[in-house]
ZAMARGU-4260 file (C-alpha; in steps of 0.2 Angstrom, whole numbers, plus 5000, padded with zeros to 4 digits):
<rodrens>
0) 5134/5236/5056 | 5127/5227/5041 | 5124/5209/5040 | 5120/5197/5028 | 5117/5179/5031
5) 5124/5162/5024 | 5122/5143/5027 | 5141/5142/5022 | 5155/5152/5020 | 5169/5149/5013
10) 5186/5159/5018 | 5198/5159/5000 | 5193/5160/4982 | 5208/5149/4976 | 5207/5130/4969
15) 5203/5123/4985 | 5190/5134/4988 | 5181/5135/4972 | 5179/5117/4973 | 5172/5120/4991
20) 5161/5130/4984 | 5153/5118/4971 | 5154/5103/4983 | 5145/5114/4997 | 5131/5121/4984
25) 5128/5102/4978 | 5113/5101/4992 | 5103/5118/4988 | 5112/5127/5003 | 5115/5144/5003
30) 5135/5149/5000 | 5148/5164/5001 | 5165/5165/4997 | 5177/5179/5001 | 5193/5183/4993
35) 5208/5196/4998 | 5212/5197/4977 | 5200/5205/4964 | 5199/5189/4953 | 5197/5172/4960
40) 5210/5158/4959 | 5222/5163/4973 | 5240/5158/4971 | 5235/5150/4954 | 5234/5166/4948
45) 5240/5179/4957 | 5258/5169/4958 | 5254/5162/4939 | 5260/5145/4947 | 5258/5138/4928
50) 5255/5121/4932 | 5244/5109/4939 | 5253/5097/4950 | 5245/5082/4956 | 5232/5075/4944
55) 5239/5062/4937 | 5248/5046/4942 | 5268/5045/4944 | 5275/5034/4931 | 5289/5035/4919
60) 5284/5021/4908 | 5264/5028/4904 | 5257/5043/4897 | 5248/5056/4908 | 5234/5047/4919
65) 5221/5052/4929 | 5224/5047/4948 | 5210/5060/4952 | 5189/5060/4947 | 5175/5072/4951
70) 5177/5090/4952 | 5195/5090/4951 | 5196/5080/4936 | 5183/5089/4928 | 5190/5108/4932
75) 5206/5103/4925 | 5201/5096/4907 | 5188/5111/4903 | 5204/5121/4906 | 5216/5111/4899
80) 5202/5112/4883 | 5202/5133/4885 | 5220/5135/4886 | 5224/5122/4872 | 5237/5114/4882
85) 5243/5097/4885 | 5250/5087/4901 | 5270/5086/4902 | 5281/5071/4907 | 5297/5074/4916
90) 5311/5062/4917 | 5306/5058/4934 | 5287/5051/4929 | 5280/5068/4937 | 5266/5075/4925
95) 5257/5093/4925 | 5247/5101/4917 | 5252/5120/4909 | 5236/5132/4910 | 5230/5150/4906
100) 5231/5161/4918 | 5216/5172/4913 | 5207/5155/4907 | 5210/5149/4925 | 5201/5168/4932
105) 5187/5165/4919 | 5184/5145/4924 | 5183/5149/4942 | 5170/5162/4940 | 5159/5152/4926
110) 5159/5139/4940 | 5153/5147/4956 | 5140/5160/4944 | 5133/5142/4937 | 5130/5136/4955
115) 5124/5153/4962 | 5139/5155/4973 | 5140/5173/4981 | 5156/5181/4978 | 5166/5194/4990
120) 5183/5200/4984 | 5195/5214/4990 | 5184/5208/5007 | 5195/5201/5020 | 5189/5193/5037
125) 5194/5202/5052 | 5187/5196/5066 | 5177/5176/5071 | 5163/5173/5086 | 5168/5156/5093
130) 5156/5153/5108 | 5153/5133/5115 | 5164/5125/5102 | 5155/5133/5086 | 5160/5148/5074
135) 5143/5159/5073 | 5148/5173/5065 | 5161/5184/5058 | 5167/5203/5052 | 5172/5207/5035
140) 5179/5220/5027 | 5177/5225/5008 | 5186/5242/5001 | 5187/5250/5020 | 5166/5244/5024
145) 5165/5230/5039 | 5148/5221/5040 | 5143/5205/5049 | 5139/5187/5041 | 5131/5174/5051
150) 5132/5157/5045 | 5131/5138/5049 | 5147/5131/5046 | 5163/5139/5038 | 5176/5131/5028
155) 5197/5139/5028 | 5202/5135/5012 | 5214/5153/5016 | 5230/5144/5013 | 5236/5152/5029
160) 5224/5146/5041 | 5214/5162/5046 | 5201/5155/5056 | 5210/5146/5067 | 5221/5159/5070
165) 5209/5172/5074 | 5200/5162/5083 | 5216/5159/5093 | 5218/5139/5092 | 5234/5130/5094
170) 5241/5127/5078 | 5253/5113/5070 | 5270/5116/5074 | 5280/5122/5059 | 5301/5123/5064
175) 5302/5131/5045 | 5292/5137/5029 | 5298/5134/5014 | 5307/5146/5002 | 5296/5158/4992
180) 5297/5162/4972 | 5292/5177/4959 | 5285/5172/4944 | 5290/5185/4929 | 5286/5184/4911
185) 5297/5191/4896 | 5291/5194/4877 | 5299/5193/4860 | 5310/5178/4865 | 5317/5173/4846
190) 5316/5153/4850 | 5299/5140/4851 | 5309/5126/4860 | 5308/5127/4879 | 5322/5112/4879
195) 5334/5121/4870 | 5332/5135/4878 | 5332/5132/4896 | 5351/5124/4895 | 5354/5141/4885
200) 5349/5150/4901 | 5357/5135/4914 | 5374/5138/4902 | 5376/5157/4904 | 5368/5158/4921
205) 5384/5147/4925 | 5395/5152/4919 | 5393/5170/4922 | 5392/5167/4940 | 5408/5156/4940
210) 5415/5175/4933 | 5408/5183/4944 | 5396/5193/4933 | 5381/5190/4943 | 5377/5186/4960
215) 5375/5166/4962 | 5357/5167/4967 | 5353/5173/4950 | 5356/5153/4945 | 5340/5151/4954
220) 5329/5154/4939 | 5315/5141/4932 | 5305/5140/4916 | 5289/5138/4919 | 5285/5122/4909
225) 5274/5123/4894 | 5275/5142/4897 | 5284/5146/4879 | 5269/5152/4868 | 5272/5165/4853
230) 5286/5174/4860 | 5280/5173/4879 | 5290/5163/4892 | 5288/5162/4912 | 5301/5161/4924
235) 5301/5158/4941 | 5316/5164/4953 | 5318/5157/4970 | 5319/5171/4983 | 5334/5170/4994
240) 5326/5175/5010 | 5320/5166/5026 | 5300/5165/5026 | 5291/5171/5043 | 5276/5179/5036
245) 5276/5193/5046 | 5268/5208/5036 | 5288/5216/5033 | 5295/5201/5027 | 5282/5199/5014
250) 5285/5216/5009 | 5304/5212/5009 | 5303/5197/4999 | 5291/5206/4984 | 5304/5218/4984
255) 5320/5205/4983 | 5311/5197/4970 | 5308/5212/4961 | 5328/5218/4960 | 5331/5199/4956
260) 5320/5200/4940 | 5328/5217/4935 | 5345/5210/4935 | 5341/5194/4927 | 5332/5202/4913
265) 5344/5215/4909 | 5357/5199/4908 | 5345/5190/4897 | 5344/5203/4886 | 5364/5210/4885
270) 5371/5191/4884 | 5360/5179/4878 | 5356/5179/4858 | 5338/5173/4857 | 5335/5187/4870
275) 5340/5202/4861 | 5325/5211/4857 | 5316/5203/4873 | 5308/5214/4886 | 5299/5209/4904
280) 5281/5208/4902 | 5275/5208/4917 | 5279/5201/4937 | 5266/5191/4944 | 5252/5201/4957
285) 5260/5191/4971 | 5274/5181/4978 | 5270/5164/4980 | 5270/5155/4995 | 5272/5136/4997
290) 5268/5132/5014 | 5261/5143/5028 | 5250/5140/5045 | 5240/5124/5047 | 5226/5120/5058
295) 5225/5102/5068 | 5214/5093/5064 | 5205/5077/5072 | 5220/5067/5063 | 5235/5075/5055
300) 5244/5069/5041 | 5262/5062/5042 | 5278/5060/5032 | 5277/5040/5036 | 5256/5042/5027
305) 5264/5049/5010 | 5280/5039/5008 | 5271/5023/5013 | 5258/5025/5001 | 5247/5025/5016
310) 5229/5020/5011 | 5211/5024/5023 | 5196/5019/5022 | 5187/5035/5024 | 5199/5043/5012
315) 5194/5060/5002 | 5210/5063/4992 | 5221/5051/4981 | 5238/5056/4981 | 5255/5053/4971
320) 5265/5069/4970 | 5282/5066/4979 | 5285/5077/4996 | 5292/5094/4989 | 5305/5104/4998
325) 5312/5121/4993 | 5325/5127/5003 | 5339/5142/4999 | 5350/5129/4989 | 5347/5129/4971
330) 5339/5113/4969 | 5323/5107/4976 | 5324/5091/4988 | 5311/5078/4983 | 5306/5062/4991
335) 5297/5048/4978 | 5283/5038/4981 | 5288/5020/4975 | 5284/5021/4953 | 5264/5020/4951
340) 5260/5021/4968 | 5248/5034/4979 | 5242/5039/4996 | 5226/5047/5004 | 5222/5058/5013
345) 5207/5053/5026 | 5194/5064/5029 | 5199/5068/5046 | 5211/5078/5041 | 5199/5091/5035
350) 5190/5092/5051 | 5195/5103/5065 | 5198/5097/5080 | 5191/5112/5090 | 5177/5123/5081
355) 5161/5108/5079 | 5157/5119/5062 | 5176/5122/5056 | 5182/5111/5038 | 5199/5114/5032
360) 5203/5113/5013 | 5220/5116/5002 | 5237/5121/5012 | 5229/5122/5029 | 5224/5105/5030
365) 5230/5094/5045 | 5247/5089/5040 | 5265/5094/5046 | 5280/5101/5037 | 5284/5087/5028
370) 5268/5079/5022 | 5259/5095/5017 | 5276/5097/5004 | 5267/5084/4997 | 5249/5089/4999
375) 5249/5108/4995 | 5249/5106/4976 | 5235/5109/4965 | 5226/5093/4961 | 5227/5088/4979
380) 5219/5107/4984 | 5203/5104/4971 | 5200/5086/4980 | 5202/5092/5000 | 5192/5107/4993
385) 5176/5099/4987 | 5176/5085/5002 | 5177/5102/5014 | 5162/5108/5004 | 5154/5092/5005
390) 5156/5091/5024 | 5148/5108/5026 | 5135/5103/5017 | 5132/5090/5029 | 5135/5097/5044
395) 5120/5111/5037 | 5108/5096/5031 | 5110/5088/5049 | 5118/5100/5065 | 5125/5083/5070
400) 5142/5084/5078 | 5158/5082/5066 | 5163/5063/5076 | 5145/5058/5065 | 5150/5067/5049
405) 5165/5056/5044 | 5152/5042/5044 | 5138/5055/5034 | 5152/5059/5022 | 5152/5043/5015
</rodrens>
């Protein structure tokens, strides 16, 4: 079998791990990361999320400020420059930032060319050596060819946790995931202003389910905000089915979300004005998936940490997006932070508390159910991604054990 060799490799080619990436290149190591899609950015693109959540600070009164610095901030502004957008306040003090989706695939890769990253997609990992509490190498698998990489330290920044889970470590105990979504795009929609026209669409959603015109899980439809460009718009609709993650039930949900868009559209365009000459575009590659496995780590994160506004001293991460919760209902649960404030995230959090070698970035991070509502999004993914990277690069630079990096890091 083939092999190829690394210094670090990076498992996940979405915001948490192109910032590993950068942060683990920053001290001349050698670094490869692997990706299942054919274009980086994971569920930033191949959802078309939209937005970048959890830049900025939450306030009602101010305009959009940066709560983050470093990579994270600096990712986000050359994008928001490329897709000539601007942050957005809602009513509540949360702001985001809107984004290209084909900017976002061209940024990524810019980024990890410029840094001499190695880049794998359609390869998958398959299989992990674990031996005296340190990952030594791995199988991969690109387009139906497996070959070996060896490395020095690893970084999950999957979303799903895959490294923990091959290698068969106990996980944090999830009693549910969160409801999944489909992200669909029409064209020719005969109005430029997004207000005005989502309470069209919450109107005759409404009021054609009340009728009985449409089944009432067809309410649960979103704009995507800042989406409504030139006739585009992006929609989001909230798949009614319970998340397990087995390999069927994605399948299952892909394919309810698919008859959910075909029967929205078809309503769009047959009862609503401005939709007449509309059509659907396209469905996003994938469905997206808010939460998923996560590994533990030598601290975990907690509900108390967020809503307290919890501050450490070895923190990575500064935090303000409220704790996010998207059940079956039709409206999203959301607990605040108090106006203006922010937790952290420490760096233990990042670290496993198994594999020596093993650094956790984006939705597998140590945290339970609650605070990882909080923690999955965006802005907070760049930040635990480039302090993972950081840490590999340490734990590279020195072979010293992980209890010493939390000191190194700083």
């Amino acid at each position: 079998m083939n092999q190829i060799n690394t210094d670090i490799l990076i498992i996940g080619g979405g915001s948490a791990g192109v910032a590993a990436a950068i942060g683990a290149s920053s001290e001349g190591f050698s670094v490869t990361l692997i990706d299942a899609y054919p274009y980086l950015g994971g569920n930033a693109t191949a959802s078309e999320v939209g937005t970048i959540c959890g830049l900025y600070h939450q306030d009602t009164a101010q305009d959009s400020t940066y709560l983050v610095d470093g990579f994270a901030r600096e990712f986000s502004e050359k994008l928001r420059t490329l897709s000539s957008s601007a942050p957005i306040r809602n009513r509540e003090g949360l702001h985001y930032l809107p984004y290209s989706i084909e900017r976002y695939k061209e940024l990524a890769l810019e980024y990890l060319r410029k840094h001499n990253v190695k880049i794998l997609l359609n390869t998958l990992i398959v299989d992990i050596d674990v031996s005296d509490g340190l990952a030594k190498s791995c199988v991969l698998n690109q387009n139906e060819k497996a070959f070996v990489v060896n490395f020095g330290s690893i970084i999950d920044c999957s979303g799903q946790s895959t490294i923990s889970k091959l290698a068969n470590l106990p996980m944090i105990k999830s009693d549910n995931f969160q409801a999944a979504a489909l992200v669909f795009t029409m064209n020719k929609v005969h109005t430029d202003n997004i207000s005005m026209l989502n309470l069209i669409i919450i109107k005759h959603l409404k009021q054609a389910s009340l009728n009985g015109e449409i089944d009432s899980n067809l309410e649960k439809v979103f704009l995507v905000p800042g989406s409504l460009k030139k006739g585009f718009v992006s929609f989001k609709v909230a798949i009614p089915l319970e998340v397990t993650l087995t390999k069927n039930n994605l399948s299952a949900l892909r394919k309810k979300g698919v008859e959910m868009i075909e029967s929205i559209v078809q309503f769009f365009v047959s009862d609503i004005e401005i939709f007449e000459d509309a059509a659907l575009d396209h469905i996003a590659d994938d469905v997206g998936i808010r939460t998923n496995y996560r590994s533990i780590g030598k601290y975990i994160l907690t509900e108390a940490d967020v809503l307290s506004s919890r501050k450490f001293d070895n923190a990575i991460a500064n935090c303000s997006w409220p704790i996010e919760e998207w059940g079956n209902s039709s409206k999203v649960k959301m607990d605040f932070l108090p106006n203006k404030e922010f937790y952290q995230i420490p760096v233990e959090c990042l670290i496993s508390a198994y594999i020596e070698n093993l650094f956790l970035g984006g939705k597998n991070i140590s945290a339970t159910d609650r605070a990882i509502g909080s923690a999955r999004v965006m802005g907070i993914c760049f930040q635990t991604g480039f302090a993972a990277g950081k840490l590999a690069s340490k734990f590279s630079k020195s072979h010293s054990t992980s209890n010493n990096l939390v000191t190194e890091y700083f």
